[in-house]
VONUDO-818389 format. One line per field, with one value per atom (N, C-alpha, C): x, y, z; chain; residue number from 1. Coordinates in Angstrom, 1 decimal, padded with zeros to 4 digits. Layout:
x X/...
y Y/...
z Z/...
setor A/...
zaba NUM/...
! end
This chain:
x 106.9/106.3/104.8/104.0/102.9/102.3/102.9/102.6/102.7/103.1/103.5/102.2/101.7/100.6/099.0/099.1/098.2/097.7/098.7/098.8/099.3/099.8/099.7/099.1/098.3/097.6/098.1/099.7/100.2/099.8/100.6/100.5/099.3/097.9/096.4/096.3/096.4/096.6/097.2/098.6/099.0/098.9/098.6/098.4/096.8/096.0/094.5/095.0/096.2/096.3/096.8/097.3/097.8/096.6/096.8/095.5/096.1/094.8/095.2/095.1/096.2/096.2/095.7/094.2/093.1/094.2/095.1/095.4/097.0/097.6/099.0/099.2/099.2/099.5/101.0/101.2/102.8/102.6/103.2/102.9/103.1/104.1/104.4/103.2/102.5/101.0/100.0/099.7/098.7/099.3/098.6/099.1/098.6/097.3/096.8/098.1/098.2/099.3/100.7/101.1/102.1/102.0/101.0/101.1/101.1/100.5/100.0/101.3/102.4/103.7/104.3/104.5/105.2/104.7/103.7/103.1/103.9/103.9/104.0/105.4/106.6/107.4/107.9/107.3/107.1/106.9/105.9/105.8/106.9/107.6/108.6/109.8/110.0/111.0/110.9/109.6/109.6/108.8/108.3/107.4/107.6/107.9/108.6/107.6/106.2/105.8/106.0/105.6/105.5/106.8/107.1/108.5/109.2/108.6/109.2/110.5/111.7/113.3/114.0/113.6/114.5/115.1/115.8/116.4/115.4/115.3/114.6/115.1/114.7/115.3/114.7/115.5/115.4/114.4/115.2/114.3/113.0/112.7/111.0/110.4/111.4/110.2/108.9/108.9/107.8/106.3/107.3/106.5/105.8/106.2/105.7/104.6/105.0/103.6/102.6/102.8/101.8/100.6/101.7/101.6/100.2/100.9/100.4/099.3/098.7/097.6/096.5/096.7/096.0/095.5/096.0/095.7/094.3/093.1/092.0/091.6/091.1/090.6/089.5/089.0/087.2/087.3/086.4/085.8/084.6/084.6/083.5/082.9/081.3/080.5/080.5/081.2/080.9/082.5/083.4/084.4/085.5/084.0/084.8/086.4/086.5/087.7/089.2/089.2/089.7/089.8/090.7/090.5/091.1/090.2/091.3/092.1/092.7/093.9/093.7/094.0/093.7/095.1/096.3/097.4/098.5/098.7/099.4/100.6/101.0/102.3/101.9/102.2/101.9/103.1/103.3/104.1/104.5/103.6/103.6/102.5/102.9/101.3/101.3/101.7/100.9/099.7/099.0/097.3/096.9/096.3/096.4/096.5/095.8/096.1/097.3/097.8/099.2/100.6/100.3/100.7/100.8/099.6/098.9/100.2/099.7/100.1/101.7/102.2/103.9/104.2/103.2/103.7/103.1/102.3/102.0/103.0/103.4/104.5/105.6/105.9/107.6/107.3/106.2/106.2/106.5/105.7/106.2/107.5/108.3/109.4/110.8/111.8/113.1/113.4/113.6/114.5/115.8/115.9/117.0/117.0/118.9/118.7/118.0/117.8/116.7/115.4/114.8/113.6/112.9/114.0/113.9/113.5/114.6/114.3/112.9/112.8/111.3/110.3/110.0/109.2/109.4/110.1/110.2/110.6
y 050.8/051.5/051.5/050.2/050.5/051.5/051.6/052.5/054.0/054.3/055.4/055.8/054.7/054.7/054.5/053.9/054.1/054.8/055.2/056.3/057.9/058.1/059.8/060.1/061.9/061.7/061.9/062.2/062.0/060.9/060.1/058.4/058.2/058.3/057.7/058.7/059.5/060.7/060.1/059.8/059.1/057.7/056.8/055.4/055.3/056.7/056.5/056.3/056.7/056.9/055.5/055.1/053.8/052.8/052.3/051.2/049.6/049.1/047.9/046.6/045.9/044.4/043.5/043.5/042.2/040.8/040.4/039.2/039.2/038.4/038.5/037.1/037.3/036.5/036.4/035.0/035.4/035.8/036.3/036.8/035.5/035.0/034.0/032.9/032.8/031.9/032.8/033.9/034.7/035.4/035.3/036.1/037.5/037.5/039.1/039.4/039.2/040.0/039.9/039.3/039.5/040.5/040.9/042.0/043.3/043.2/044.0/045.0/043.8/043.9/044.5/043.9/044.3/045.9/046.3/047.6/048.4/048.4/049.0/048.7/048.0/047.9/049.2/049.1/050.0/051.7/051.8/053.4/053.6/052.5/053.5/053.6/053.0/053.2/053.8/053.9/054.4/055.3/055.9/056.9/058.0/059.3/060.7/062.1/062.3/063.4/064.3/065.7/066.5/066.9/067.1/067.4/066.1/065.1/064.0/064.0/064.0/064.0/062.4/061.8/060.7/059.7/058.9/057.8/057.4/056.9/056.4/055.4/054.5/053.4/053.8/054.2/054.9/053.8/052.2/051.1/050.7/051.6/051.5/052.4/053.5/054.0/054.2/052.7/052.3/051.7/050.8/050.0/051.6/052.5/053.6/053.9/054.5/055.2/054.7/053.3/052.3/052.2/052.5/052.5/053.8/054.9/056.2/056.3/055.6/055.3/054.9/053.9/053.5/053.9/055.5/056.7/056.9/057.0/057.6/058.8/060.0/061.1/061.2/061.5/061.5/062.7/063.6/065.0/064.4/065.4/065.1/066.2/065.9/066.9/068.3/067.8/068.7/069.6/069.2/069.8/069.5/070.7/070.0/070.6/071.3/072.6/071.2/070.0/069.1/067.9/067.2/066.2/064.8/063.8/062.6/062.1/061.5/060.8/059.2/058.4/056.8/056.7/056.9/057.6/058.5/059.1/060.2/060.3/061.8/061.9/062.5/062.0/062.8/063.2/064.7/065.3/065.0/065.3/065.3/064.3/063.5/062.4/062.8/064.0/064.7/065.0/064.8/065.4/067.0/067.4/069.1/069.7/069.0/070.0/069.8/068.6/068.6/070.0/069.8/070.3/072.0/072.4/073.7/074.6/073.2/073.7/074.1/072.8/073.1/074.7/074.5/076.1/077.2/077.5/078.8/078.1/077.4/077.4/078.2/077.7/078.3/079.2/079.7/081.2/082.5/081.5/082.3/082.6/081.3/080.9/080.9/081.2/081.1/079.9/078.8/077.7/077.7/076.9/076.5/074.6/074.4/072.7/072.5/073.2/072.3/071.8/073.6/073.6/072.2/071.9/070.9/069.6/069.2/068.1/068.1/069.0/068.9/068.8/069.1/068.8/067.5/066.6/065.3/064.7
z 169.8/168.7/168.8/169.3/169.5/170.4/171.3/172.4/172.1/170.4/170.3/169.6/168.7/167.6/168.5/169.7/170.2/171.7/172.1/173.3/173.4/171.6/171.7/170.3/170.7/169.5/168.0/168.3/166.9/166.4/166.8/166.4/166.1/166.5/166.6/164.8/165.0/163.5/162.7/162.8/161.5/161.1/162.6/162.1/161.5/161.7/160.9/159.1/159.0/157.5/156.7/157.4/157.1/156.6/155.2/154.7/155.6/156.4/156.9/155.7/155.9/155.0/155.5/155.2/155.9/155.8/154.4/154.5/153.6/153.8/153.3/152.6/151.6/150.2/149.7/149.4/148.5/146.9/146.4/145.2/144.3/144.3/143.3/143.5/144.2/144.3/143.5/143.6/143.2/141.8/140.6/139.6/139.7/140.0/140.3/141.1/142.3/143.1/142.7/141.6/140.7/140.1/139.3/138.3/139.3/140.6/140.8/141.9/142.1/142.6/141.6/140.2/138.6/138.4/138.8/138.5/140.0/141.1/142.2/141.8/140.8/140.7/140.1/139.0/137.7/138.2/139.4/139.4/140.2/141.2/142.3/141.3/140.3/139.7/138.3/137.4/136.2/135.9/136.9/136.7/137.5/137.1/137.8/137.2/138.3/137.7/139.3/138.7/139.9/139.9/141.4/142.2/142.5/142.2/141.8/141.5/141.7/141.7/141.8/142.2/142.8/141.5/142.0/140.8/140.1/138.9/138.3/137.1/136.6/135.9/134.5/133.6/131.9/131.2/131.6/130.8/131.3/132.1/132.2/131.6/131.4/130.5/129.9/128.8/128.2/128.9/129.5/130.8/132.3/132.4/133.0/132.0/130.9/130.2/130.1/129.8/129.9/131.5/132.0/133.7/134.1/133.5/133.5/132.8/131.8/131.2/132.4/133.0/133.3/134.6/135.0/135.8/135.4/136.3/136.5/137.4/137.0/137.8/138.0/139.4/139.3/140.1/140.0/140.6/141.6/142.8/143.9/143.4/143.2/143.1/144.1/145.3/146.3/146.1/146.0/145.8/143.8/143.2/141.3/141.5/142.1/142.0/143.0/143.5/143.7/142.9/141.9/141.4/142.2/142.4/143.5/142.2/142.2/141.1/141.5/141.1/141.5/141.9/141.3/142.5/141.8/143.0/143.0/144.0/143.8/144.9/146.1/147.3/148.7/148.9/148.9/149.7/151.1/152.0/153.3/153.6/154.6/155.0/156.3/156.6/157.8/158.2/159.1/158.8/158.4/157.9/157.6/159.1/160.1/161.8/162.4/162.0/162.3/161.5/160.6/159.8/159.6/159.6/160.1/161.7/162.9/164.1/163.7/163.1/162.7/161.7/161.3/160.4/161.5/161.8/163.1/163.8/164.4/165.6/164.3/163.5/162.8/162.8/162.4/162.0/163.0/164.6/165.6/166.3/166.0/166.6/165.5/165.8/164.9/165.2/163.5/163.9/164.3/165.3/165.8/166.2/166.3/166.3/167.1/168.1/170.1/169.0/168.4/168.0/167.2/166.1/165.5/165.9/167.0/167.8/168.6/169.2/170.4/169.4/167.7/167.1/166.9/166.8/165.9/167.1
setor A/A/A/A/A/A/A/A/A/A/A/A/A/A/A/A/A/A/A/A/A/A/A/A/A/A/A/A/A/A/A/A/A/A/A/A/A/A/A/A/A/A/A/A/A/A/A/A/A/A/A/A/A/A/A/A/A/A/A/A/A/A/A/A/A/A/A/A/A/A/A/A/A/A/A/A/A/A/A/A/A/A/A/A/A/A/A/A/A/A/A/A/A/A/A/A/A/A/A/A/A/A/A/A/A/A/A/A/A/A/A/A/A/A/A/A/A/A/A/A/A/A/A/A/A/A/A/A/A/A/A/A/A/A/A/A/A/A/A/A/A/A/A/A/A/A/A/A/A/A/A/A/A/A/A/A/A/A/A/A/A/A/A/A/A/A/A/A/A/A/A/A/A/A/A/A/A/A/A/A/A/A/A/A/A/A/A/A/A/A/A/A/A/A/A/A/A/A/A/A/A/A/A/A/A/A/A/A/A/A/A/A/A/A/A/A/A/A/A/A/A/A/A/A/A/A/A/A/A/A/A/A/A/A/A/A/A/A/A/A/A/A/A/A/A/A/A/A/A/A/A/A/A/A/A/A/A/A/A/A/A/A/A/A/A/A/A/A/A/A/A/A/A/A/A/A/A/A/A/A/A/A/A/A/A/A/A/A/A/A/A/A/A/A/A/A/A/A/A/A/A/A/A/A/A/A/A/A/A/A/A/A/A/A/A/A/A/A/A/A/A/A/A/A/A/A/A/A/A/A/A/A/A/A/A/A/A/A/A/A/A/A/A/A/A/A/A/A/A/A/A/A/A/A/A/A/A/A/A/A
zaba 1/1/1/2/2/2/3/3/3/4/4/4/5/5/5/6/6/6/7/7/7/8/8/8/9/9/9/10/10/10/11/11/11/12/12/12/13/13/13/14/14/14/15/15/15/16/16/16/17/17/17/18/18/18/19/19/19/20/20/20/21/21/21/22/22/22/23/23/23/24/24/24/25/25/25/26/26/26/27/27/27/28/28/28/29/29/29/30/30/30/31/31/31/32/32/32/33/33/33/34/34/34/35/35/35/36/36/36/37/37/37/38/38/38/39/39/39/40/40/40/41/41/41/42/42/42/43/43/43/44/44/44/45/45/45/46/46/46/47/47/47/48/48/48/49/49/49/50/50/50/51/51/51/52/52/52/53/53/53/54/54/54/55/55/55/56/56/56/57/57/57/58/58/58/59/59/59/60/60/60/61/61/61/62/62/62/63/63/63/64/64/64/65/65/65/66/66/66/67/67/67/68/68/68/69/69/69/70/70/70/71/71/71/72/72/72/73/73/73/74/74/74/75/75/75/76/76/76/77/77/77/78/78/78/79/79/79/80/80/80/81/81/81/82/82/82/83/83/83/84/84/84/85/85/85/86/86/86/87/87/87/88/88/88/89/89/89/90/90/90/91/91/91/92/92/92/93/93/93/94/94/94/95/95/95/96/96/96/97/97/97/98/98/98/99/99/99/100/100/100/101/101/101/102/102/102/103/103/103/104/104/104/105/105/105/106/106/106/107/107/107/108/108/108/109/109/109/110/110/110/111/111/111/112/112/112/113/113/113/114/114/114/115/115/115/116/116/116/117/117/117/118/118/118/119/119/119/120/120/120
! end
């Protein structure tokens, strides 16, 4: 797997996306990284915006909105017409040139099963 992340340029592309963990803590020692596990608990399971579809647990509910409050938006002066979210949903964590090349290639080509495979 490493050889995949650091010898083609897919991999170098998408392992740039990845946040590195300078240090690894157990949670039950650290209370910050308790809550902060209790919260990362709370959005994969109680919080559903967007195209968001998947399972979700009803009795978080409360514990979500609470969650969802504490969402921040900031605008880049250079781009107001983009808002970043403190978080949100990624569709695709493909790079936009990655992404791009895969749509011009479909567009040229009819899917078929080969096609599928030799992309992935």
């Amino acid at each position: 797997m490493s050889l995949y992340f650091r010898n083609t340029l897919r991999g170098r592309l998408r392992a740039a996306r990845v946040i590195p963990e300078p240090f690894f803590v157990h949670s039950e020692l650290t209370t910050a990284i308790q809550i902060a596990d209790l919260v990362a608990y709370i959005i994969a399971w109680g919080i559903r915006f967007g195209s968001m579809d998947g399972d979700r647990r009803e009795e978080l509910d409360f514990l979500g909105e609470l969650v969802r409050e504490l969402r921040y938006r900031v605008k880049r002066p250079e781009q107001p017409d983009f808002p970043i979210w403190s978080f949100t949903l990624i569709e695709d964590l493909r790079p936009r040139e990655e992404k791009e090349r895969v749509e011009k290639k479909e567009k040229a080509m009819p899917v078929t099963q080969q096609s599928l495979r030799d992309e992935y």
